[in-house]
C-alpha atoms as one frame of an Amber mdcrd trajectory, in Angstrom:
protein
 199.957 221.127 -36.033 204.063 219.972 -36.019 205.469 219.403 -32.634 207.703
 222.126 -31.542 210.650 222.855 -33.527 214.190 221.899 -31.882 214.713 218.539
 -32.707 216.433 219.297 -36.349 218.382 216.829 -38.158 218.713 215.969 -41.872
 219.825 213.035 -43.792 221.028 212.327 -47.184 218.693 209.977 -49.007 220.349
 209.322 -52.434 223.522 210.261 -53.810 224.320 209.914 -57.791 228.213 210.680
 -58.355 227.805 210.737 -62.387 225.052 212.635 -62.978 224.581 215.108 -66.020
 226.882 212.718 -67.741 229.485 212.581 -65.008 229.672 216.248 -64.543 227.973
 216.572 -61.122 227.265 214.787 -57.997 223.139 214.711 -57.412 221.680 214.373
 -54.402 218.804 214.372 -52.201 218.452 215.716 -48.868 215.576 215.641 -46.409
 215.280 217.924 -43.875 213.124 216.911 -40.672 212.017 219.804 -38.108 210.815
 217.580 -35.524 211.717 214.392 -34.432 208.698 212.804 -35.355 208.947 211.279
 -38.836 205.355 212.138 -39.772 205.864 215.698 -39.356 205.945 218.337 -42.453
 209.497 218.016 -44.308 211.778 219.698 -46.377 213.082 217.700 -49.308 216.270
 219.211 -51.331 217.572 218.300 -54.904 221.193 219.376 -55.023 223.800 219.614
 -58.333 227.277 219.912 -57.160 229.601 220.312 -60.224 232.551 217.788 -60.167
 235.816 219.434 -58.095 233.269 222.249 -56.641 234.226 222.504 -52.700 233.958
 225.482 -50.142 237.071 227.013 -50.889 236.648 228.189 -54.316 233.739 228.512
 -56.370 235.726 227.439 -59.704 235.785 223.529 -60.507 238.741 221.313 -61.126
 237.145 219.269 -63.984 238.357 221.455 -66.951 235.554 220.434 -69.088 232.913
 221.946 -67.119 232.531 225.717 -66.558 232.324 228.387 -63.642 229.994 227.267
 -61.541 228.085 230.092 -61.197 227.251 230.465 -64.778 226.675 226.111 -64.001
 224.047 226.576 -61.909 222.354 229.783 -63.804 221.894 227.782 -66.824 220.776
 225.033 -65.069 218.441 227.776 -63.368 217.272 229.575 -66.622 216.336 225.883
 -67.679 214.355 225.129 -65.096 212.753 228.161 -65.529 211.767 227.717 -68.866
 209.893 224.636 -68.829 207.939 226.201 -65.729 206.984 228.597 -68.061 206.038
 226.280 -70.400 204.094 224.263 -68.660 202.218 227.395 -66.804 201.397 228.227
 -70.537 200.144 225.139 -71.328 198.150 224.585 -68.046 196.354 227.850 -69.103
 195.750 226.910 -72.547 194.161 223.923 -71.422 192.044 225.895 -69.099 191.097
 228.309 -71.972 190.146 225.386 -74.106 187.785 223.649 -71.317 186.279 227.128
 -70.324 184.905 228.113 -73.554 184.546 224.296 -74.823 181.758 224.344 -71.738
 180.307 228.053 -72.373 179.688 226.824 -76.328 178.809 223.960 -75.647 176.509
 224.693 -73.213 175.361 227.644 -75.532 174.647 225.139 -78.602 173.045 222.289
 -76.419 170.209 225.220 -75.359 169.632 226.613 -78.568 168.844 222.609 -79.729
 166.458 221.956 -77.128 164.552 224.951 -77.833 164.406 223.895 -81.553 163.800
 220.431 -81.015 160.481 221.017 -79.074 159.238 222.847 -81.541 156.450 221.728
 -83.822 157.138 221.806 -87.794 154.649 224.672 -88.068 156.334 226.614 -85.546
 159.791 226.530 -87.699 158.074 228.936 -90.239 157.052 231.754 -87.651 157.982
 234.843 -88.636 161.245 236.110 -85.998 161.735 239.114 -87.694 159.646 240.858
 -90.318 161.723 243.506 -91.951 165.185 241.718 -91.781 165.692 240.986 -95.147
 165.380 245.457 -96.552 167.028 244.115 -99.916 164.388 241.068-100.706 161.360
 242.306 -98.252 162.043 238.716 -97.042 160.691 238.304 -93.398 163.385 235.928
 -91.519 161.483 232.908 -89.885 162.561 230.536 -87.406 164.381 228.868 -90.028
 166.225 231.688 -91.362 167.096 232.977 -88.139 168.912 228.887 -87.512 170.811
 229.416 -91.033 171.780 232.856 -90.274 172.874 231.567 -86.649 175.145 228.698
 -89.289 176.137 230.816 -91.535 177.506 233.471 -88.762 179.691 230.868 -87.268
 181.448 229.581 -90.232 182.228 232.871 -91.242 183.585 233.691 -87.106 185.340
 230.501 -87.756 187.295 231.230 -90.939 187.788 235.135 -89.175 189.265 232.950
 -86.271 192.012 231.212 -89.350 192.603 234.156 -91.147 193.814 235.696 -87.822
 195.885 232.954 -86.897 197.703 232.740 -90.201 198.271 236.725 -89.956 195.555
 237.746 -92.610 193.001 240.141 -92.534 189.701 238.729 -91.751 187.427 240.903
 -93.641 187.076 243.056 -96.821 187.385 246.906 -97.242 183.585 248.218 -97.380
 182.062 245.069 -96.341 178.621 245.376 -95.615 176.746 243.169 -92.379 173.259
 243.926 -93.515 174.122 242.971 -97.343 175.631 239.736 -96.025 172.973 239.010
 -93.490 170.346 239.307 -96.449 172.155 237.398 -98.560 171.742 234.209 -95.628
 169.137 232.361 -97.795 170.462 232.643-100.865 173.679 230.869 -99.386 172.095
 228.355 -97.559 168.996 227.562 -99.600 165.960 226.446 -98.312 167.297 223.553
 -95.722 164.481 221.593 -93.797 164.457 221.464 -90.090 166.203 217.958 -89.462
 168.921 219.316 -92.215 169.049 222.343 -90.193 169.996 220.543 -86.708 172.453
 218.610 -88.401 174.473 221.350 -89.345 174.110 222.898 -85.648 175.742 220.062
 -84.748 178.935 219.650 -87.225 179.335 223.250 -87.810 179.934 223.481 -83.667
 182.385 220.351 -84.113 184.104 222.184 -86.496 184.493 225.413 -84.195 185.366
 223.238 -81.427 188.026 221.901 -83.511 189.361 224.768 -84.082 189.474 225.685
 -80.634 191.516 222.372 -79.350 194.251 223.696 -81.964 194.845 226.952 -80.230
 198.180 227.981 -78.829 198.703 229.892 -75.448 200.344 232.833 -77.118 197.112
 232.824 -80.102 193.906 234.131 -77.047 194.828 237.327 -77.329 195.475 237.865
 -81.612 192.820 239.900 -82.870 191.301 240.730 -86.187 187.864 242.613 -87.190
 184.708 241.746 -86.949 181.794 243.060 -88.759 180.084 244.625 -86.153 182.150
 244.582 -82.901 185.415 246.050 -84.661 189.041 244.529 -83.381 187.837 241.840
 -80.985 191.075 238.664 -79.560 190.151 235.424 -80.756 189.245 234.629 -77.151
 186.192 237.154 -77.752 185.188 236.138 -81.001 184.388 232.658 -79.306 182.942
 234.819 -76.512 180.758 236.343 -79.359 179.782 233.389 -81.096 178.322 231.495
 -77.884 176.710 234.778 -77.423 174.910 234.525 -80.535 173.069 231.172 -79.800
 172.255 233.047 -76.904 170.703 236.103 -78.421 168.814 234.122 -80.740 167.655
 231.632 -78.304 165.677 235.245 -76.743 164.110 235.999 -79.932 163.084 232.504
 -81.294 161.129 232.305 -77.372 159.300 235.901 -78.249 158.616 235.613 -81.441
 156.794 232.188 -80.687 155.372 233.823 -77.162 157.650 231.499 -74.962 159.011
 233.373 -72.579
């Protein structure tokens, strides 16, 4: 705790008589409570415009304005680049928040898969996923279909940042979902992992890129409707998720 107030004093600590190009006279003032110099402080940063004294508020120096209008630019400024860097400061916290949840999201989903045998990559996760080809989806497809949903979140993600739509009139989820095979082929398991792994980089790319003012843009998605671009990365670690869940029950893990 300070020592008891009464012992007040202050001091001037710099002065700078051209400052803001020789239009004002800067200084600093600290302000001690107490006489002991270890106790809190107050520190002042003062602009005085050139000619500016107590009986007028109007300067001398014709070149510089009114000084209220002075110091409420100078006030508006200061403002500003608070603003700024509160914006930044929660972009960046944005950006490490859901760099960690997809991360940590992606990092699960590979340690399930990598402890799997080769045998167990061809278990069946769903059996009637495919109505169109009467294609079961194995542990495999399910992986590619986990891919494939990403990049297309991903490009949703650019389309809404460049003020497009993200999605065709009539387009159909379950004709695009069966369709997963047919765009990704039949990849093996190591070829699988691989693109785990740079389609996440790419996502995370993405991510880095984001302005403050871009969270909250929105677009559709196929099946949630008009999500922000903060929830379609809330959507897309969710997915790992959800799949994680049925790769572990279809292969009695959990």
């Amino acid at each position: 705790m300070p020592n008891a107030l009464g012992s007040e004093r202050s001091e001037i600590t710099a002065v700078d008589e051209n400052a803001l190009d020789g239009q004002a006279t800067r200084k600093e003032i600290t302000i001690h409570f107490t006489a002991n110099p270890d106790d809190p402080k107050l520190h002042l940063l003062i602009y005085l415009p050139i000619g500016f004294n107590a009986t007028h508020l109007y300067p001398v120096n014709p070149r510089l304005p009114a000084y209220p209008r002075f110091l409420n630019s100078r006030l508006k400024q200061i403002e500003s680049n608070l603003q700024q860097r509160r914006l930044s400061a929660m972009t960046t916290n944005k950006q490490e928040t859901w760099r960690t949840t997809l991360t940590q999201a992606r990092q699960a989903l590979l340690t399930l898969l990598n402890s799997l045998e080769p045998a167990q990559w061809d278990a069946v996760v769903f059996s009637e996923n495919e109505p169109q080809t009467n294609q079961p989806w194995t542990v495999a497809t399910a992986v590619g279909h986990v891919i494939d949903s990403e990049r297309g979140m991903s490009i949703q993600v650019h389309k809404i940042r460049k003020g497009e739509p993200t999605i065709p009139e009539g387009f159909d989820l379950d004709r695009w979902n069966a369709g997963v095979q047919k765009r990704l082929g039949n990849p093996s398991p190591t070829e699988l992992l691989a693109a785990l792994d740079s389609t996440r980089a790419k996502t995370l790319e993405g991510l880095a890129s984001l302005q403050a003012e871009e969270w909250a843009l929105s677009g559709r998605h196929p099946s949630r409707g008009i999500i922000t671009i903060e929830q379609y990365y809330a959507t897309i670690a969710g997915h790992d998720r959800m799949h994680i869940e049925d790769i572990q029950q279809a292969l009695a893990l959990k």
